[in-house]
VOBA-1610 file (N, C-alpha, C; in pm, whole numbers, padded with zeros to 5 digits, always signed):
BEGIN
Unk+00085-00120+00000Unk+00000+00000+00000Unk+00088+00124+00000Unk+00027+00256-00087Unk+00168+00342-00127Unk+00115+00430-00009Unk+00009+00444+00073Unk-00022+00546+00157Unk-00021+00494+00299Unk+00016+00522+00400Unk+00023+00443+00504Unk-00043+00495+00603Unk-00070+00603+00600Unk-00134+00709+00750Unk-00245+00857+00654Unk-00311+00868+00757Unk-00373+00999+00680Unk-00460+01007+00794Unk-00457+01192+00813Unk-00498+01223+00972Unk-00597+01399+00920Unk-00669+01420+00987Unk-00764+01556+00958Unk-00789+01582+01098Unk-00745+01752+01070Unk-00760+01782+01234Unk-00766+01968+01190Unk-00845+01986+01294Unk-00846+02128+01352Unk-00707+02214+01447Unk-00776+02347+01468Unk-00636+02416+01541Unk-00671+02293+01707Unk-00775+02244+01716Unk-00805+02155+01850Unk-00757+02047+01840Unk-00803+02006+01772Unk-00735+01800+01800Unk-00714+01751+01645Unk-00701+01615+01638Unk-00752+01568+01532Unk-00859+01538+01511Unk-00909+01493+01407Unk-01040+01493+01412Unk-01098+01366+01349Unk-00995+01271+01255Unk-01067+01144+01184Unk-00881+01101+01140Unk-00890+01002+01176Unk-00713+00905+01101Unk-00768+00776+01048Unk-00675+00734+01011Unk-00647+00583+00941Unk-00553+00551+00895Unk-00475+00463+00992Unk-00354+00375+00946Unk-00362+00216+00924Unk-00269+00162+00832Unk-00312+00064+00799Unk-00240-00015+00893Unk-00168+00020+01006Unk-00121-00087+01115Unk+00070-00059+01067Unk+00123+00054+01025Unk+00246+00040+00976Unk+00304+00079+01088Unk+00434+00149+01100Unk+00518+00207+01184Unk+00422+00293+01280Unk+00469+00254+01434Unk+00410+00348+01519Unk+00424+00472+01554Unk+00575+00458+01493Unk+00677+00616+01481Unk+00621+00683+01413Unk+00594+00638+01307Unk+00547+00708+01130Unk+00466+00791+01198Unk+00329+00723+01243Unk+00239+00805+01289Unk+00244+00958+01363Unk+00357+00901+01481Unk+00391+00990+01589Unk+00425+01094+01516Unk+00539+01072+01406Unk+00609+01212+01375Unk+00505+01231+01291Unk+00424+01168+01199Unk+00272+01326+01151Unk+00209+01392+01213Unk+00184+01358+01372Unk+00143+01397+01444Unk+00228+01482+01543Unk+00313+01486+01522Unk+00426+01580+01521Unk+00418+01706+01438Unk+00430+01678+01351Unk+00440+01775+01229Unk+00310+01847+01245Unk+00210+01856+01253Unk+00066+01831+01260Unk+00052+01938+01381Unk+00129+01954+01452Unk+00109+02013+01615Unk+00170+02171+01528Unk+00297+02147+01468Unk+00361+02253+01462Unk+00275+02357+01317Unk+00195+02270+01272Unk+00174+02380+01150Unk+00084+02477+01184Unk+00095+02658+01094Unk+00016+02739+01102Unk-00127+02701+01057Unk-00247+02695+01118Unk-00372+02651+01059Unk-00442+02804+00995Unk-00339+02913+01012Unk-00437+03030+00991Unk-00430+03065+00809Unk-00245+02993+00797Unk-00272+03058+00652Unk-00248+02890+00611Unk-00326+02910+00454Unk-00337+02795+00349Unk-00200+02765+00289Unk-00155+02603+00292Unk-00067+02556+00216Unk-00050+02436+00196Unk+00066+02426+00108Unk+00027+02301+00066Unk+00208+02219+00043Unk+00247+02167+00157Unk+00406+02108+00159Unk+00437+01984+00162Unk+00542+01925+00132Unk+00578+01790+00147Unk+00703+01808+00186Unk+00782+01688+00279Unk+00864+01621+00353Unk+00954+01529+00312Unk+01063+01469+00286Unk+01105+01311+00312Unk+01156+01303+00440Unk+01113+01199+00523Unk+01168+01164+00601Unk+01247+00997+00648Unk+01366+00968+00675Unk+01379+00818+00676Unk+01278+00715+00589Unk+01281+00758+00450Unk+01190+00686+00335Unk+01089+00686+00349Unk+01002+00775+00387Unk+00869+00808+00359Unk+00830+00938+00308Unk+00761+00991+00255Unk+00722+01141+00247Unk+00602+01185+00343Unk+00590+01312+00390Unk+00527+01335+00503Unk+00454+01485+00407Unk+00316+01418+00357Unk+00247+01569+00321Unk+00151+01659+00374Unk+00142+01769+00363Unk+00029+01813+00448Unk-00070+01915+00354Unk-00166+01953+00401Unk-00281+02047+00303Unk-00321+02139+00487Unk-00332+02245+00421Unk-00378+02334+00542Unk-00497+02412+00433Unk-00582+02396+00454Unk-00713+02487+00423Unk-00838+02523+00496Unk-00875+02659+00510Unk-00988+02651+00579Unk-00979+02654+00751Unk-00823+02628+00752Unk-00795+02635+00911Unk-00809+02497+00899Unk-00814+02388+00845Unk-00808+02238+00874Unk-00733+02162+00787Unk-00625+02093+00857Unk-00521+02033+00796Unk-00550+01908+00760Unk-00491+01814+00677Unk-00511+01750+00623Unk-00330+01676+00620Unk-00295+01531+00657Unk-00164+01497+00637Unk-00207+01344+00592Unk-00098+01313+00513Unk-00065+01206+00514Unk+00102+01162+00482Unk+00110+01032+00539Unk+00223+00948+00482Unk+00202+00807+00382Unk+00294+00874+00288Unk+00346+00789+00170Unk+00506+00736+00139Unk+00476+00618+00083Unk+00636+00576+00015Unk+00670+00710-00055Unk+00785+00733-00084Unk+00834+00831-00186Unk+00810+00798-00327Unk+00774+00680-00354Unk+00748+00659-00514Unk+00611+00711-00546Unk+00548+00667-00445Unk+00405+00760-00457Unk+00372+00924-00531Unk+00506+00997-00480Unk+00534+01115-00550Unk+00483+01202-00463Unk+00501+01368-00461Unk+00480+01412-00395Unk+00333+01512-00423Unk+00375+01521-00562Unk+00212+01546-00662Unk+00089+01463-00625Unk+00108+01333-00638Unk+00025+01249-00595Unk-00029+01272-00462Unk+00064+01280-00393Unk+00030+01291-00265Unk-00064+01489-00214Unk-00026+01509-00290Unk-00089+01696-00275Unk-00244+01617-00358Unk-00261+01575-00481Unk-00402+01517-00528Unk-00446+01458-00429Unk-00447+01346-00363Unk-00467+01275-00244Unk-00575+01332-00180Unk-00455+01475-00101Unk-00528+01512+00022Unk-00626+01584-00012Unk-00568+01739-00170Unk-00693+01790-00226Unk-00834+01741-00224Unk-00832+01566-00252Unk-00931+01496-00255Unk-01027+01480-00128Unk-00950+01459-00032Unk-00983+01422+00102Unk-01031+01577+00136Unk-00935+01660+00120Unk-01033+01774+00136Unk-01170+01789+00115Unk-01197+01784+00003Unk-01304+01785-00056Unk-01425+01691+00001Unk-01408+01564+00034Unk-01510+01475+00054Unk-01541+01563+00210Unk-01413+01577+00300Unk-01470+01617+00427Unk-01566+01756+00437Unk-01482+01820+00340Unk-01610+01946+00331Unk-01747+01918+00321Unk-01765+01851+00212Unk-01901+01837+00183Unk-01963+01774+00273Unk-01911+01679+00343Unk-01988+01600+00452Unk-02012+01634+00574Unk-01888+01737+00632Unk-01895+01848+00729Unk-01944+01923+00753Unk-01871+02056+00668Unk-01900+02211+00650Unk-01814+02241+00771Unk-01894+02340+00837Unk-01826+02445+00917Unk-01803+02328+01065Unk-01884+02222+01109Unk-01863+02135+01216Unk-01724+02101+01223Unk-01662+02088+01134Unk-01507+02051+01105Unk-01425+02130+01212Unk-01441+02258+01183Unk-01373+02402+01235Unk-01375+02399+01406Unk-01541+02395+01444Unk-01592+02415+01507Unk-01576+02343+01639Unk-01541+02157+01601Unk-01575+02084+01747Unk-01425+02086+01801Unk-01427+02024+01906Unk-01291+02053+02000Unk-01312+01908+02037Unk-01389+01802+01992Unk-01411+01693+02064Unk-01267+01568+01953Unk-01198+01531+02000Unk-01074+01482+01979Unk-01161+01332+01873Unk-01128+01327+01754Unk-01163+01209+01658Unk-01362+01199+01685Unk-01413+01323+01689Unk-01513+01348+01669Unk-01599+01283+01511Unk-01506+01337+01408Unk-01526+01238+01269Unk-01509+01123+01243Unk-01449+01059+01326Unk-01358+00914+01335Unk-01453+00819+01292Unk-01574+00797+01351Unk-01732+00696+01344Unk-01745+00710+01177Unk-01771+00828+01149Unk-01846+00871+00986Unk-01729+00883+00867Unk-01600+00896+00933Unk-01508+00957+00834Unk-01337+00880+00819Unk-01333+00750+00936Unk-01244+00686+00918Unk-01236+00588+00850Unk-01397+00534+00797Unk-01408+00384+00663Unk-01417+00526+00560Unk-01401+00590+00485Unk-01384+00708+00347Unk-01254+00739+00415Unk-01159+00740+00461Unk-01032+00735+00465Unk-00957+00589+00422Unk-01013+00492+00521Unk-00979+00412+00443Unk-01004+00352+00309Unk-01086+00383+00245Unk-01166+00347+00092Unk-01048+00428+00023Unk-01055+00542+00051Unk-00975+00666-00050Unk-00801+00611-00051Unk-00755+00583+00041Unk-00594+00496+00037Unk-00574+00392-00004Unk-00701+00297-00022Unk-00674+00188-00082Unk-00681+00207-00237Unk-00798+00299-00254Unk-00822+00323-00431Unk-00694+00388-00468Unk-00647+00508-00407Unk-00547+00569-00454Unk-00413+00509-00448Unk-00378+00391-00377Unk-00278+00307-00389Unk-00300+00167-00495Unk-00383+00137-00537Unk-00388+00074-00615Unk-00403+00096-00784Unk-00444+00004-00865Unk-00439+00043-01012Unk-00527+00124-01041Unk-00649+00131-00970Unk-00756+00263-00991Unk-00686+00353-00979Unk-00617+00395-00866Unk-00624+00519-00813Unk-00493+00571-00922Unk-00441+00526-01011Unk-00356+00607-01085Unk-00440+00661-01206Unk-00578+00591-01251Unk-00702+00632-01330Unk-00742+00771-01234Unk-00809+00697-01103Unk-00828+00868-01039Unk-00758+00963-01037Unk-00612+00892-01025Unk-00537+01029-00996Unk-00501+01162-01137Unk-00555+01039-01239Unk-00533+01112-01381Unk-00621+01177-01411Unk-00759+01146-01378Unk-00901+01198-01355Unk-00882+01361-01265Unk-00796+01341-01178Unk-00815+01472-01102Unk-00693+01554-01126Unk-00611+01519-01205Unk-00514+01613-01275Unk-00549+01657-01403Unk-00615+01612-01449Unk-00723+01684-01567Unk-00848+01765-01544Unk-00870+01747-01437Unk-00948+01822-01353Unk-00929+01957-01293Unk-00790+01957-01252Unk-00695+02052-01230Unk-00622+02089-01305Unk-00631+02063-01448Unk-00545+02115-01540Unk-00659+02208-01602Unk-00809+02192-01613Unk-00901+02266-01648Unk-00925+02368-01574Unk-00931+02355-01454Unk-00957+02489-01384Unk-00825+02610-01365Unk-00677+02510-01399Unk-00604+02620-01431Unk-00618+02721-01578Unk-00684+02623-01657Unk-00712+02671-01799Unk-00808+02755-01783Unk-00938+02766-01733Unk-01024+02834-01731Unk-00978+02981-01639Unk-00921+02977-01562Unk-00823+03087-01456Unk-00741+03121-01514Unk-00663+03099-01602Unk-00578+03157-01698Unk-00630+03252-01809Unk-00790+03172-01870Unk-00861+03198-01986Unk-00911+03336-01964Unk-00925+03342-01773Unk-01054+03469-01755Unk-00955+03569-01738Unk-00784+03535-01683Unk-00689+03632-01633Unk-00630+03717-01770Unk-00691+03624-01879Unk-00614+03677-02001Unk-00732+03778-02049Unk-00879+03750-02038Unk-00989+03816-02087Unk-00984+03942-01996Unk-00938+03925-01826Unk-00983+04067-01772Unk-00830+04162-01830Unk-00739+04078-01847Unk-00638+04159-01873Unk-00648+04229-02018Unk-00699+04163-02080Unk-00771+04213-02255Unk-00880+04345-02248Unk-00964+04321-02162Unk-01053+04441-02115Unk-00984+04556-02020Unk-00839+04502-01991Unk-00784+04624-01935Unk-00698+04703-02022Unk-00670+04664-02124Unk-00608+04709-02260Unk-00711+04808-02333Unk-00832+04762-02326Unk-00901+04794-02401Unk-00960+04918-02367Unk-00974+04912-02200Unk-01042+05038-02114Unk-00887+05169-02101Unk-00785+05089-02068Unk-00707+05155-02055Unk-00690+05275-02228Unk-00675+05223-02341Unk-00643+05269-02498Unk-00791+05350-02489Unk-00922+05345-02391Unk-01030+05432-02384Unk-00997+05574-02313Unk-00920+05552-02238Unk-00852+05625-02117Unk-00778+05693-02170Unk-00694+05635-02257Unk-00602+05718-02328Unk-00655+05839-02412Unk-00785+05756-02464Unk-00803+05860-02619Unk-00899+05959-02531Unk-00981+05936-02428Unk-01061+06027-02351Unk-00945+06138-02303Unk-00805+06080-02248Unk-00730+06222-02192Unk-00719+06282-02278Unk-00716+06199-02482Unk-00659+06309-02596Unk-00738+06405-02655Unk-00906+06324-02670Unk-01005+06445-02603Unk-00992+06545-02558Unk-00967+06485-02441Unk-00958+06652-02318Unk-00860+06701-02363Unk-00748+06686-02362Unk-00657+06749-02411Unk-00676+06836-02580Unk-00767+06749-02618Unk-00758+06852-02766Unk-00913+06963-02719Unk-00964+06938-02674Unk-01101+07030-02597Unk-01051+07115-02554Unk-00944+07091-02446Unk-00925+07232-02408Unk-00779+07343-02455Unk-00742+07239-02597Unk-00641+07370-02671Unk-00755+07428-02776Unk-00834+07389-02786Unk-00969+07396-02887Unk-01001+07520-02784Unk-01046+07504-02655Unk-01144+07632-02605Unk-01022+07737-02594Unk-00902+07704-02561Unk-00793+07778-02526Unk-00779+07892-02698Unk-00800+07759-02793Unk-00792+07894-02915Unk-00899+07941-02913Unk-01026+07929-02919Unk-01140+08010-02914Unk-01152+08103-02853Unk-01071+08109-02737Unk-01069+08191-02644Unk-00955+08311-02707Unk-00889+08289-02743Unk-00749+08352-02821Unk-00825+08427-02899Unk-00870+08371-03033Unk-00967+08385-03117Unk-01086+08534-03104Unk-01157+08543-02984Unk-01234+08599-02937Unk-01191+08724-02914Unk-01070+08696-02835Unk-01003+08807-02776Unk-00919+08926-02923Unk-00848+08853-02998Unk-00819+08920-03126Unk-00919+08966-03210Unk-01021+08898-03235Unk-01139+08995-03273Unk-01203+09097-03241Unk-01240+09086-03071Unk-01256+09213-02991Unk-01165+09292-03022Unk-01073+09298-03000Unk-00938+09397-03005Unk-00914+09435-03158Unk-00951+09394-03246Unk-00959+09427-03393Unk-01088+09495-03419Unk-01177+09473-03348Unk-01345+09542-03360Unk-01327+09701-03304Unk-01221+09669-03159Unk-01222+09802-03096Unk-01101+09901-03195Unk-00969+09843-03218Unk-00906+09953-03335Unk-01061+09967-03418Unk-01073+09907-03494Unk-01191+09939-03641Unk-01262+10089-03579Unk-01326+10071-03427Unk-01440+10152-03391Unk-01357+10297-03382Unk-01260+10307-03296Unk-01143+10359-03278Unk-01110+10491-03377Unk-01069+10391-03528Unk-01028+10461-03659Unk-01112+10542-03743Unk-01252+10452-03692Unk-01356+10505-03739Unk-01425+10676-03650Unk-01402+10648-03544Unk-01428+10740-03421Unk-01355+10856-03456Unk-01239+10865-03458Unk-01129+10939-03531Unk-01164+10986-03635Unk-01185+10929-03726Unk-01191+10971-03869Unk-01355+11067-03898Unk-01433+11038-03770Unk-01569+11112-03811Unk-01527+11241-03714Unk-01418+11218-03631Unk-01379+11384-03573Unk-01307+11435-03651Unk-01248+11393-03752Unk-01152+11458-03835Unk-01239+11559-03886Unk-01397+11521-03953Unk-01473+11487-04092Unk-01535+11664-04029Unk-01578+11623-03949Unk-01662+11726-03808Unk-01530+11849-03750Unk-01436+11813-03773Unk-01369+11933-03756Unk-01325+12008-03874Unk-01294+11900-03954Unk-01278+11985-04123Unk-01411+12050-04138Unk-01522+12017-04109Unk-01660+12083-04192Unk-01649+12204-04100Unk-01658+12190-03953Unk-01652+12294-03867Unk-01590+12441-03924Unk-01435+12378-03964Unk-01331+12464-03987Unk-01393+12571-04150Unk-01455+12428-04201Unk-01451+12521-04393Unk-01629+12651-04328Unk-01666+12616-04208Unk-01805+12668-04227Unk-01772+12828-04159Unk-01665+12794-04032Unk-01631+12897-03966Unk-01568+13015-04106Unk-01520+12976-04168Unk-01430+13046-04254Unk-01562+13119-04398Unk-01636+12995-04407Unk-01736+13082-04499Unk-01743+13227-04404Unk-01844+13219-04294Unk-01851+13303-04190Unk-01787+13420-04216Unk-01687+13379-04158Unk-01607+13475-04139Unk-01620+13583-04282Unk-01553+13526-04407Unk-01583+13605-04578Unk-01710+13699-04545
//
């Protein structure tokens, strides 16, 4: 059997195991390991230790370990627990988080521990395990598909952004000449009035001048 131990536990206890009767040590040091991990942030690590690998899944605040041969792989072993994740959620929920009562799941959740190590150590479980790496190869595809679409719509909003500042920017050398514009006309209206103003005092002092002078004769 390529899996030998597999344990689910809260920041409180554990909460559901199953070993198939291997090393008593094995156990101890997952349960070792198991004491020391952060349950607050999510991850996902593997181990070798004296020929075994020692993996763990932290999600949700609830860890997830097992031990495997090293041929098992360490991929394999991250699919595994992903898996085990999953079944306990759904069958849980938030009770998982919640009880403090030590192998509280153990009754409902230690025969689906053992089912899941035997399939996944045997010739099925390299079908499952191919099943759920295609599984996970789609949802990286689809997360990639949408990271490339929002990033496409940010090209697209952004080159909107652009031509809206060139807008504004041409709007307001546009009002800036109108404004120019306005001002040279006024100032060309007022000489015109000006020359003209002038030229009818000229007109009015010449007539003045030729009338005084009849007069005068």
């Amino acid at each position: 059997m390529s899996i030998f131990y597999c344990v689910v536990a809260n920041s409180h206890c554990p909460l559901a195991e199953y070993s198939n009767g291997g090393d008593e040590s094995m156990n101890e040091f997952a349960q070792k390991l198991l004491q020391k991990l952060n349950l607050a942030e999510d991850a996902v690590e593997s181990m070798d230790f004296e020929g075994k690998t020692y993996s763990y899944r932290v999600d949700n605040e609830l860890a997830y370990v097992c031990v495997t041969n090293e041929a098992f792989g360490k991929s394999s072993a991250a699919l595994f627990l992903k898996h085990i994740n999953q079944l306990f959620d759904n069958r849980f929920g938030i009770r998982g988080k919640a009880t403090k009562l030590k192998l509280d799941m153990n009754p409902d959740f230690a025969f689906t521990l053992k089912n899941q190590m035997e399939t996944f150590s045997s010739d099925k479980g390299a079908e499952r395990m191919q099943d759920l790496k295609n599984d996970l190869d789609n949802v990286k595809s689809n997360v990639q598909e949408n990271i490339n679409k929002v990033l496409e719509r940010g090209d697209k909003i952004e080159l909107l952004v652009d031509k809206t500042d060139q807008l504004n920017s041409q709007s307001t050398a546009f009002a800036k000449s109108s404004t120019n514009l306005r001002r040279h006309l006024w100032w060309e209206n007022v000489k015109m009035n000006i020359a003209i103003g002038a030229l009818v005092v000229l007109i009015l002092v010449f007539i003045f001048l030729f009338i005084r002078g009849k007069v005068s004769k």
